[in-house]
C-alpha positions as YAML, in Angstrom:
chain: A
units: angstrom
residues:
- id: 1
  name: UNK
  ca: [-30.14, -48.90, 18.57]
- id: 2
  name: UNK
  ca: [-31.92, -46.69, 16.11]
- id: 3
  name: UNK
  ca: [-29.52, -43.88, 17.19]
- id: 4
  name: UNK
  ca: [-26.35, -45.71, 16.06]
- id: 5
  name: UNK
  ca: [-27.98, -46.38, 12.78]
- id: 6
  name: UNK
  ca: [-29.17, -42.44, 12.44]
- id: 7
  name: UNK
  ca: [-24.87, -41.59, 13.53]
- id: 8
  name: UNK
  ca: [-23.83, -44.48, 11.23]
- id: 9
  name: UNK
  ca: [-25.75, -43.37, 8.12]
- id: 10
  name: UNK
  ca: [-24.73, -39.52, 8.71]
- id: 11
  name: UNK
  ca: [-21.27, -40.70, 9.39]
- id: 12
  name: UNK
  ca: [-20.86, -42.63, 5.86]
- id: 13
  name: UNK
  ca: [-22.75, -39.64, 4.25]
- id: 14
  name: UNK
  ca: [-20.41, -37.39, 5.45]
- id: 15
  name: UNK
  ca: [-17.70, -39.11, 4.50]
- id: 16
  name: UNK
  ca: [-18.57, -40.17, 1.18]
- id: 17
  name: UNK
  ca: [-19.88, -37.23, 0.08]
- id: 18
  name: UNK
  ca: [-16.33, -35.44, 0.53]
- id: 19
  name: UNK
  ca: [-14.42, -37.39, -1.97]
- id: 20
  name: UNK
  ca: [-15.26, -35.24, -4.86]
- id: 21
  name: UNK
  ca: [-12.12, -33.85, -6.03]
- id: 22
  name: UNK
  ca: [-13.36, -29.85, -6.74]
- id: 23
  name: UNK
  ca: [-11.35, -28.41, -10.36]
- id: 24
  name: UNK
  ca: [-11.21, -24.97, -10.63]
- id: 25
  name: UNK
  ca: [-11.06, -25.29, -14.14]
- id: 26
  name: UNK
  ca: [-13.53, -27.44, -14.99]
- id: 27
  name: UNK
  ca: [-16.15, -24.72, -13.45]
- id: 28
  name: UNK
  ca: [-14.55, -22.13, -15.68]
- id: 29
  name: UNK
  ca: [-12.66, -20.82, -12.94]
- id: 30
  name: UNK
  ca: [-8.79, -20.05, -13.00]
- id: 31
  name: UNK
  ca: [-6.37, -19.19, -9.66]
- id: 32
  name: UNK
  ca: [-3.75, -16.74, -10.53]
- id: 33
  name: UNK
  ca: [-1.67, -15.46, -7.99]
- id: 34
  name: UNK
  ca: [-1.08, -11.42, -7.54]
- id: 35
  name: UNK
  ca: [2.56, -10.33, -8.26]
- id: 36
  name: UNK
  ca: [4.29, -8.59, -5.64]
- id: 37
  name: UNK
  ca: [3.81, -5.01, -5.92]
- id: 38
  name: UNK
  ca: [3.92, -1.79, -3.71]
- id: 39
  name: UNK
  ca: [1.33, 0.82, -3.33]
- id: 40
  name: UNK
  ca: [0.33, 3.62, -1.15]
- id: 41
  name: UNK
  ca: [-2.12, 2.55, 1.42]
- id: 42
  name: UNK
  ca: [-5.65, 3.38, 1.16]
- id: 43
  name: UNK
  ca: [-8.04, 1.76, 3.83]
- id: 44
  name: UNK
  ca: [-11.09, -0.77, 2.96]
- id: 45
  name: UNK
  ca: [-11.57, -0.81, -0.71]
- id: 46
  name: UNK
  ca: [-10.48, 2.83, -1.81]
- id: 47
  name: UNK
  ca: [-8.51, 2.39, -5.51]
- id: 48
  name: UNK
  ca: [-6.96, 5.80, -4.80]
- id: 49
  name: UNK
  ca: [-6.16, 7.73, -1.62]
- id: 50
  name: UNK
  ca: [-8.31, 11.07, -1.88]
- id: 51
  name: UNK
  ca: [-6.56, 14.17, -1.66]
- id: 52
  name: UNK
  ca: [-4.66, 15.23, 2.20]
- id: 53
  name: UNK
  ca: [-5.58, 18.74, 2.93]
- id: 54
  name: UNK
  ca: [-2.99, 20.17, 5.42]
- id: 55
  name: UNK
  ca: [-2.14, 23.31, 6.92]
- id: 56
  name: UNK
  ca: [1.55, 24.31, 6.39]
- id: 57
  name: UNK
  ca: [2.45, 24.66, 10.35]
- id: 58
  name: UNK
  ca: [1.41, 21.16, 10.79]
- id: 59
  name: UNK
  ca: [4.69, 19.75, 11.01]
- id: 60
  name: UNK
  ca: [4.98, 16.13, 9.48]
- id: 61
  name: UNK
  ca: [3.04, 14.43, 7.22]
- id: 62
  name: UNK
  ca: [2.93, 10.11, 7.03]
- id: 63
  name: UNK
  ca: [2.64, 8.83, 3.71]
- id: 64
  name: UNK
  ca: [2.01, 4.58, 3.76]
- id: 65
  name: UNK
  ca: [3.49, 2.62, 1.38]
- id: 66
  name: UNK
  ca: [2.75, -0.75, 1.67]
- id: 67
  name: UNK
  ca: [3.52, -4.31, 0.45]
- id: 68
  name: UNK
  ca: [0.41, -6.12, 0.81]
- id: 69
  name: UNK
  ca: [1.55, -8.97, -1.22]
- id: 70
  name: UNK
  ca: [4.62, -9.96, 1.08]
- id: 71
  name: UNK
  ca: [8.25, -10.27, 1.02]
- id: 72
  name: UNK
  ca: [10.94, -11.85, 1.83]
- id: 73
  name: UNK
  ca: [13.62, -8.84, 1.72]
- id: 74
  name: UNK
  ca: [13.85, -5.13, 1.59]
- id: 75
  name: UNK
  ca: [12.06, -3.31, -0.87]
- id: 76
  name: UNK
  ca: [13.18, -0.23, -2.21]
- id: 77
  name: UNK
  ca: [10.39, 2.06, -3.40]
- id: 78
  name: UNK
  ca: [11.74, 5.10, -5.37]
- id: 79
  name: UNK
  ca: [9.02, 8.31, -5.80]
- id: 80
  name: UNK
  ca: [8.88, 11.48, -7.46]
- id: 81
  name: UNK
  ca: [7.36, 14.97, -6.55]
- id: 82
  name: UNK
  ca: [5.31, 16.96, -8.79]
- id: 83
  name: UNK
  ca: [2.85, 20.04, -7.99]
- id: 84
  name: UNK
  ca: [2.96, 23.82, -7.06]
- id: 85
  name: UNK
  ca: [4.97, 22.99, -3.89]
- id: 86
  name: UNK
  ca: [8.62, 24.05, -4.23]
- id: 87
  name: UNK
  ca: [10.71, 21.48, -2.32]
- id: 88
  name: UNK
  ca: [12.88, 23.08, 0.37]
- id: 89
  name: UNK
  ca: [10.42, 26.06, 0.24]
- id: 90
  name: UNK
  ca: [6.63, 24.23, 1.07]
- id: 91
  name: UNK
  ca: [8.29, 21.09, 2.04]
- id: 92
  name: UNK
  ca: [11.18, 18.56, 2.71]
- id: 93
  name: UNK
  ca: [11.85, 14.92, 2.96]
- id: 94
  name: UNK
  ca: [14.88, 13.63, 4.69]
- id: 95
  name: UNK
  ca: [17.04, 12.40, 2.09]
- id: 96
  name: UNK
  ca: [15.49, 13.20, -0.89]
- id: 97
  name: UNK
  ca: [15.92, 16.43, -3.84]
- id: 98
  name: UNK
  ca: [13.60, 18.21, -5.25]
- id: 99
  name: UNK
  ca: [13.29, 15.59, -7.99]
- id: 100
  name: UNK
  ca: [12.00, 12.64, -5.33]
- id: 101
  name: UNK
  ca: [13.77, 9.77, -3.16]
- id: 102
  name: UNK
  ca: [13.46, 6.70, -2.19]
- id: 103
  name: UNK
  ca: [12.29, 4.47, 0.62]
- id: 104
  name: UNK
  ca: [13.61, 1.23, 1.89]
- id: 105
  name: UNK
  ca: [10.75, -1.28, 3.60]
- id: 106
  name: UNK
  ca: [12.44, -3.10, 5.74]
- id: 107
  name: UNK
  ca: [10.90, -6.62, 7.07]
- id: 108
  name: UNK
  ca: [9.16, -5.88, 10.38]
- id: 109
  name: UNK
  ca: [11.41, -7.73, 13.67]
- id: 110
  name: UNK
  ca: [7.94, -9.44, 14.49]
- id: 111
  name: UNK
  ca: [4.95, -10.30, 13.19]
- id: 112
  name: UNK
  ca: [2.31, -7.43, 13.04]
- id: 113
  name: UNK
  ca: [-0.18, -7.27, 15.65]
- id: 114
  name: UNK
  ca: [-2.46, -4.64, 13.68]
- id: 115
  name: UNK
  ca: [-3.05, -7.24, 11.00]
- id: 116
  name: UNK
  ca: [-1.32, -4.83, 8.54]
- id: 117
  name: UNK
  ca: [0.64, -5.50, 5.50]
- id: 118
  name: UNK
  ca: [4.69, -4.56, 5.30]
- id: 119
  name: UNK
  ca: [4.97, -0.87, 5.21]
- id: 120
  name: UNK
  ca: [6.85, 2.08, 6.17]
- id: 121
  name: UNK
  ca: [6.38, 5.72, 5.84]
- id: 122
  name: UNK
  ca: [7.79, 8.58, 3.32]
- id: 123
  name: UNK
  ca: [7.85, 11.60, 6.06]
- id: 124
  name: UNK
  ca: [7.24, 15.24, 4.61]
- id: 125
  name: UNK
  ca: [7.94, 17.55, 6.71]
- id: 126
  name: UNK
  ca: [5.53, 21.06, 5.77]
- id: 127
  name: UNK
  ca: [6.91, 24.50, 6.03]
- id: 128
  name: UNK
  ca: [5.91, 27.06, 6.91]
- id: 129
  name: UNK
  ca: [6.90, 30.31, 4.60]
- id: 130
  name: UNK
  ca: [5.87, 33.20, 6.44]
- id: 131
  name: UNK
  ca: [5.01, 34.17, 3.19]
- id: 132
  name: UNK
  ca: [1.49, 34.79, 1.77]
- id: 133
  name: UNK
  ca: [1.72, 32.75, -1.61]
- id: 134
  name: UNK
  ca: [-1.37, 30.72, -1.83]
- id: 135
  name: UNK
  ca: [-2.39, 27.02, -1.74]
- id: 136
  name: UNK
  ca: [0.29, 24.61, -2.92]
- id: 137
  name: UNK
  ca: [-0.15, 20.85, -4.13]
- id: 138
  name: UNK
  ca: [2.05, 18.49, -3.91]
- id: 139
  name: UNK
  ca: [2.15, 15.09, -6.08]
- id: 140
  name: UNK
  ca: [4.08, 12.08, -4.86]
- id: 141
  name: UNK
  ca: [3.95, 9.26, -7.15]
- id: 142
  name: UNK
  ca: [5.82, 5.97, -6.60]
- id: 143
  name: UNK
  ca: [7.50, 5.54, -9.86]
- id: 144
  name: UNK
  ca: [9.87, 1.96, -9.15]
- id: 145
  name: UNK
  ca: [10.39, -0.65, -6.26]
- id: 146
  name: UNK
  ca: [12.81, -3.63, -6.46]
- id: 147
  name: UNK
  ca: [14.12, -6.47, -3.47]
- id: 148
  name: UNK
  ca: [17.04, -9.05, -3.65]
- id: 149
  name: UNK
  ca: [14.17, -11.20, -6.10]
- id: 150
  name: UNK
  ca: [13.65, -8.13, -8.48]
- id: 151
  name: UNK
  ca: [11.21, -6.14, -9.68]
- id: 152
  name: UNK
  ca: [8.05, -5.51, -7.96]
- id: 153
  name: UNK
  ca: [4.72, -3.73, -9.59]
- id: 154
  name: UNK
  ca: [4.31, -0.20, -8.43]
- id: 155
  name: UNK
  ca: [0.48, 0.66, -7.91]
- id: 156
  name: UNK
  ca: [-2.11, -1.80, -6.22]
- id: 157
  name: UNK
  ca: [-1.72, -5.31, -8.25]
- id: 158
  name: UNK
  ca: [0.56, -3.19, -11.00]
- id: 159
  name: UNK
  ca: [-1.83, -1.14, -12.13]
- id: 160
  name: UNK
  ca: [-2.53, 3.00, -11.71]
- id: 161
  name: UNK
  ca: [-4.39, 2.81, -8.38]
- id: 162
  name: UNK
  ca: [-2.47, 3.85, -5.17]
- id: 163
  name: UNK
  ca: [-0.21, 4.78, -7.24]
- id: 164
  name: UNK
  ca: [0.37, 8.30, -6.75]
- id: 165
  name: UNK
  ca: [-1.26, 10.38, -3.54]
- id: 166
  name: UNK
  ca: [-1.63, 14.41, -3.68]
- id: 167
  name: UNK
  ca: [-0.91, 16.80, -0.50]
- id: 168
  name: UNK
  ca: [-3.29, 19.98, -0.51]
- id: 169
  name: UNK
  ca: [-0.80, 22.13, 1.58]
- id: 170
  name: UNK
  ca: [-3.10, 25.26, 2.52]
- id: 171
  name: UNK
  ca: [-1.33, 28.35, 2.75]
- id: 172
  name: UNK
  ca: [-2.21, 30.18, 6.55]
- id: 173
  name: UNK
  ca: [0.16, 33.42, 5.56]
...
């Protein structure tokens, strides 16, 4: 008998005690929820990617951009080069000038197994000169990104981080 008492007094404890509506705001606490923005990946809690060294016969180079915030439709990210590295000369990417390109993030076909945010890849592809000119850096900054809902932050919750990633392209002439 004494241990349906002990169950019935924890049971009403419980269940009393969780009627307490909890506020936010009335602890001085406020719930804002992060725009949707792209940025280049960077893993655990790195506010900028550090600096790829690479050799200029290494073929292709993966750069992440990722929307860790979500979507609902394509986003198109639009980036810029900058740096010593002379496209068409140290490097290419399909589809793009000298000046930059763009990228379109398409929604992935099923749900990710890898636990990783939307994302997609700018390729570079390095070349290889045959020419014995020196180190070369190359700068690509993600300057824009848009979907069918608008305008999206560039740079990890809109600000300057992940924002732009540089490419040490070593010279092996």
């Amino acid at each position: 008998m004494k241990k349906i008492v002990y169950i019935a007094s924890a049971l009403v404890l419980v269940l009393t005690g969780c009627t307490e509506e909890y506020d936010l705001n009335d602890r001085g606490l406020s719930v804002e929820e992060l725009p949707g923005y792209v940025a280049f990946d960077s893993p655990g809690t790195n506010v900028n990617p550090g600096p790829v060294d690479v050799t200029e016969d290494e073929g292709t180079l993966e750069l992440n951009v990722e929307v860790p915030t979500g979507t609902l439709t394509t986003v198109t990210v639009n980036y810029s080069f900058s740096g010593t590295a002379v496209f068409g000369t140290d490097f290419i990417v399909d589809g793009a000038t000298s000046a930059g390109g763009s990228l379109d993030i398409d929604l992935p076909t099923s749900p990710a197994v890898d636990g990783r945010p939307i994302n997609d890849d700018i390729i570079v592809e390095l070349l290889q000169d045959d020419v014995a000119d020196g180190d070369k850096t190359l700068i690509v900054t993600l300057d824009s990104a848009s979907n069918a809902e608008g305008a999206l932050a560039v740079g990890r919750g809109g600000t300057d981080f992940l924002k732009s990633t540089t490419v040490n392209i070593i010279d092996i002439d």
